[in-house]
C-alpha positions in Angstrom: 0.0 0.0 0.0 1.9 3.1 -0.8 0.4 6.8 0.9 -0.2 9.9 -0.8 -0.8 12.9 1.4 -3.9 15.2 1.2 -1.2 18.2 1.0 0.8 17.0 -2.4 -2.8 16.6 -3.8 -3.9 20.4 -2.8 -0.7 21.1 -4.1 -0.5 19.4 -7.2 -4.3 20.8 -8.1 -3.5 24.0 -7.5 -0.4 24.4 -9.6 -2.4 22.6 -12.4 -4.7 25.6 -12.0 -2.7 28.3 -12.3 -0.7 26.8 -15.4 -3.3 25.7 -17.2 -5.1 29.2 -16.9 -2.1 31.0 -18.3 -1.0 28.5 -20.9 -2.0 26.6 -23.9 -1.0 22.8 -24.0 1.9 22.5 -26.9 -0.8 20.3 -29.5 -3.0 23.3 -28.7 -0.8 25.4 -30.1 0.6 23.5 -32.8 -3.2 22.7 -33.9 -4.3 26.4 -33.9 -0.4 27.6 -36.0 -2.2 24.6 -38.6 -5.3 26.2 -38.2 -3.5 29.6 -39.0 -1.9 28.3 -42.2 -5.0 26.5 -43.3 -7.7 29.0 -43.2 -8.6 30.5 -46.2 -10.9 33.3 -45.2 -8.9 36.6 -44.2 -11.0 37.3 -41.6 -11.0 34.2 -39.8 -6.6 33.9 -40.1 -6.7 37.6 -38.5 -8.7 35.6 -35.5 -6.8 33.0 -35.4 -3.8 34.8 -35.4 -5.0 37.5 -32.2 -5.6 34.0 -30.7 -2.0 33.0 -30.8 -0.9 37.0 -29.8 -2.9 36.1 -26.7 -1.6 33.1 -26.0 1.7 34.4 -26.1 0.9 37.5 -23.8 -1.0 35.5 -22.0 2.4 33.3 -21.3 4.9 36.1 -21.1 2.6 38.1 -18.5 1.1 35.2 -16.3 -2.0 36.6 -16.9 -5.0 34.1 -17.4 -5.4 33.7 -20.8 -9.2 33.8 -21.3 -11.3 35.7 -18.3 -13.7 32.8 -17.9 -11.4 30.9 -16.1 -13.8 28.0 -16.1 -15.1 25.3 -13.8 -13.0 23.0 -12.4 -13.6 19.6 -13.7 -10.8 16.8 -12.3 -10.3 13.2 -13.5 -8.9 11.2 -10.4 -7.7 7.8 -11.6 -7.3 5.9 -7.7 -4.9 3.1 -7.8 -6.7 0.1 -5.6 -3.1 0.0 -3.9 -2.9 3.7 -3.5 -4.1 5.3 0.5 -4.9 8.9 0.6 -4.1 10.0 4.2 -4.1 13.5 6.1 -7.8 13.7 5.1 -10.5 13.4 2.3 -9.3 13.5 -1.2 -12.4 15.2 -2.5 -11.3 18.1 -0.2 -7.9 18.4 -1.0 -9.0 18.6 -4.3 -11.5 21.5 -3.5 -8.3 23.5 -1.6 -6.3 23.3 -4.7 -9.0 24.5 -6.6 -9.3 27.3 -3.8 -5.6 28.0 -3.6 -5.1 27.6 -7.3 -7.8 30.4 -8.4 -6.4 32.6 -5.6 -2.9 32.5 -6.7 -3.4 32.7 -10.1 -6.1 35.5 -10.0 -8.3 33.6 -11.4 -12.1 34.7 -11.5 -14.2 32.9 -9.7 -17.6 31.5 -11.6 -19.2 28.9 -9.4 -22.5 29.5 -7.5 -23.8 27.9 -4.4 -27.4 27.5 -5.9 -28.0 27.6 -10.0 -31.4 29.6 -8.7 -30.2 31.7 -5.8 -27.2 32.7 -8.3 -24.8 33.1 -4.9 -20.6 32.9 -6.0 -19.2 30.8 -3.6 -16.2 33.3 -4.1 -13.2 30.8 -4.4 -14.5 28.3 -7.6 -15.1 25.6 -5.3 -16.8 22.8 -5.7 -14.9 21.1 -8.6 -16.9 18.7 -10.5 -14.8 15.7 -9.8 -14.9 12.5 -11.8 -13.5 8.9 -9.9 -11.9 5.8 -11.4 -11.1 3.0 -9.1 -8.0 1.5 -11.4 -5.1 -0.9 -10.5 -1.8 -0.4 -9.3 -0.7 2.3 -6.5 -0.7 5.7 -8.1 -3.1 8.4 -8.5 -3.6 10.2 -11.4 -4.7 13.7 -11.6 -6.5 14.8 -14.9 -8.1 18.8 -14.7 -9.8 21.1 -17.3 -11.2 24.7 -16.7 -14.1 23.9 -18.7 -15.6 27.7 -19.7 -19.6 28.4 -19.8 -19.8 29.9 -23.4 -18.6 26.2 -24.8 -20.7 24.7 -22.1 -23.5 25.9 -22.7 -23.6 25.1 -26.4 -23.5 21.3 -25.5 -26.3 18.4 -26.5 -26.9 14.8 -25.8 -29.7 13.3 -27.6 -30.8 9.4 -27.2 -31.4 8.5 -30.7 -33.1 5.4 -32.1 -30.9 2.6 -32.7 -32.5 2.6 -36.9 -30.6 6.6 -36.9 -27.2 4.8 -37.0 -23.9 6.4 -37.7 -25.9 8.9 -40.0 -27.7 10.2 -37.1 -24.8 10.2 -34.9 -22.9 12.4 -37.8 -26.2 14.4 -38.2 -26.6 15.2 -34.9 -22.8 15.9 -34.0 -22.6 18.5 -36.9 -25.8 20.2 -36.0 -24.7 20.6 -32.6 -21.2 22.5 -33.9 -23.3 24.6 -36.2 -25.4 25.8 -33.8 -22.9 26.3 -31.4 -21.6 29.3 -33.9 -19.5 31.9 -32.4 -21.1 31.2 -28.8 -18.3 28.5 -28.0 -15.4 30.8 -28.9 -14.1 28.0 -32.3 -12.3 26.7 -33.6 -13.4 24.0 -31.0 -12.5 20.7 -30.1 -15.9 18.7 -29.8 -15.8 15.9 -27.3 -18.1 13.6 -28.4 -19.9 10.5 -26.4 -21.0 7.3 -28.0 -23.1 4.4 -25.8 -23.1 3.9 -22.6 -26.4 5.3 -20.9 -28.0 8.9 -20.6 -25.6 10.4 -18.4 -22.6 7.8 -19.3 -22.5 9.4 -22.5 -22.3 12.9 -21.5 -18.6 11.5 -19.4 -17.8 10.1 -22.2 -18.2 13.4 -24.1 -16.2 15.2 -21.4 -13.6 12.7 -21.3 -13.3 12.5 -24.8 -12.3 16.4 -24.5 -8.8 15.5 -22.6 -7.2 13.5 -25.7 -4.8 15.3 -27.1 -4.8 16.3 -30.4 -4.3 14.0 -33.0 -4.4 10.9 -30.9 -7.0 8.8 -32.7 -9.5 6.4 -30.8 -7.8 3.0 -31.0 -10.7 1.0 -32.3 -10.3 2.3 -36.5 -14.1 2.3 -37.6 -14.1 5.0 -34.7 -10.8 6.7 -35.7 -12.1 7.0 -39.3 -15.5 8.1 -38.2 -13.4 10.8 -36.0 -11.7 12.1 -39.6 -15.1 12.2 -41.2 -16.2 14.4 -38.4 -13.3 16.8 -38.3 -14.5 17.0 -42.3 -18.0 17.6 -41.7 -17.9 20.0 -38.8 -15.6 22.6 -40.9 -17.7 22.1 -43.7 -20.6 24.3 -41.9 -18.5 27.0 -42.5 -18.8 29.1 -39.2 -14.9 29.4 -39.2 -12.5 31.1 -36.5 -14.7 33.1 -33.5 -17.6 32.4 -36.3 -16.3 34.9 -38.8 -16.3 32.2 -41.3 -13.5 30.0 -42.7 -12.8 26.1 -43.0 -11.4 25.8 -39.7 -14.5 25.8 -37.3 -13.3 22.3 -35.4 -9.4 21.5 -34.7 -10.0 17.8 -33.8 -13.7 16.0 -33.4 -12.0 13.1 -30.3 -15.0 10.0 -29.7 -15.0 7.6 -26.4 -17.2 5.0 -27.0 -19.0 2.5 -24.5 -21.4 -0.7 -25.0 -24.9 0.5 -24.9 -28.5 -1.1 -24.2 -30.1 -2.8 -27.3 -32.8 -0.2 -27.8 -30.6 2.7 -27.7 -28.1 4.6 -29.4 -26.5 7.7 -26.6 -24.8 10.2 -28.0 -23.5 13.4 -26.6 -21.2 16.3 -27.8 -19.5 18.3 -25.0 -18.1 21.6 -26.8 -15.1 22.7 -25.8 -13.2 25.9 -27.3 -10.3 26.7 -28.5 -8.4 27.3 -25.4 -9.1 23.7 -24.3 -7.1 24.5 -20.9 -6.2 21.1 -19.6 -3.2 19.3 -17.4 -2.2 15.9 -16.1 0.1 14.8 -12.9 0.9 11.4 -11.8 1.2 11.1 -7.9 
């Protein structure tokens, strides 16, 4: 049984924070410098290219680099072998969080009550996903997931007869009608099987791939390349100024489903796409 301590955790959360509030992942940038040298529209390579400005001020400053700093959504992959001790882990998750927005100056966007509308002032609670997995480590996944991108997310539980038509139909709506709301180009999670709300994980999970790394299974890769085709054939472009490049990469998880259904979510996610990973 090896021991992690509920300090290294807060620790580890909260420097995940602050870096990935201030910088862009490296595929990040390398997919939006190919987005820059791919779009044909002058208006939407001027976007892209303010994009990249920020990034880099956003770097050289330590200033966050988008000011919806997002929600706090953590992956925690708990080795069976792996003992969490000097408290709860859900909590020293929540103090990085805390600590992490505090340091970083990060705004804080979560509310107590979605009715009362109340900011709990410190970005607390994360929305933390679990995963009981062998071996003795833990593994820390995070993404500041903003609202605009959010909010322009769909699941829909289609009939098994809509196949991979529907699926394609109803992924490429949902980017289309995300326009300019989600901030593209955008890197659509999507979710494939599983249940109602298995699907919309999946979606959310799908987001942390990086770029470029197909799913394994190759119908699915292939059906991922389709996608990517599709989406940036709507034509909403950079910031929805209009273009080819309205999607950098279209990632699918997939699960077994029940025999009358067919689950299938799409969890936008913009440009930014602010995400990091530790191993403990």
């Amino acid at each position: 049984m090896r021991e992690v301590h509920v300090d290294a955790i807060a620790s580890a959360i909260s420097e995940m924070c602050q870096s990935a509030g201030v910088a862009l992942t490296d595929d990040m940038l390398q997919a939006l410098e190919k987005a820059y040298r791919d779009e044909q529209s002058p208006l939407g390579r001027h976007a892209i290219r303010i994009l990249l400005d920020n990034a880099r001020l956003a770097t050289a400053t330590g200033v966050p680099y988008c000011q919806d700093c997002g929600v706090a959504i953590v992956f925690a992959r708990v080795g069976q072998d792996c003992h969490v001790v000097g408290g709860a882990l859900s909590e020293a998750i929540n103090e990085g969080v805390r600590c992490g927005f505090a340091a970083g100056y990060m705004r804080a966007s979560m509310l107590q009550s979605p009715l009362d509308r109340r900011n709990t002032g410190d970005n607390t609670p994360a929305v933390i996903h679990y995963d009981v997995v062998p071996g003795d480590r833990l593994e820390l996944a995070i993404t500041l997931k903003g609202g605009g991108s959010e909010n322009m997310s769909r699941q829909a539980m289609l009939k098994p007869a809509d196949g991979v038509e529907g699926v394609k139909r109803f992924v490429v709506e949902t980017v289309a009608n995300a326009g300019p709301n989600a901030c593209p180009p955008l890197v659509p999670g999507i979710g494939l099987g599983g249940t109602f709300d298995k699907s919309t994980y999946l979606a959310k999970k799908a987001i942390m791939r990086p770029i470029g790394e197909f799913n394994p299974d190759p119908a699915i890769a292939e059906l991922e390349k389709e996608l990517l085709v599709l989406c940036n054939e709507t034509g909403v472009g950079p910031q929805g100024l209009g273009g080819i490049v309205t999607c950098l990469w279209t990632p699918i998880e997939v699960y077994p489903c029940h025999v009358t259904a067919l689950p299938v979510a799409v969890n936008i996610q913009c440009h930014a796409n602010r995400r990091r990973e530790v191993i403990l």
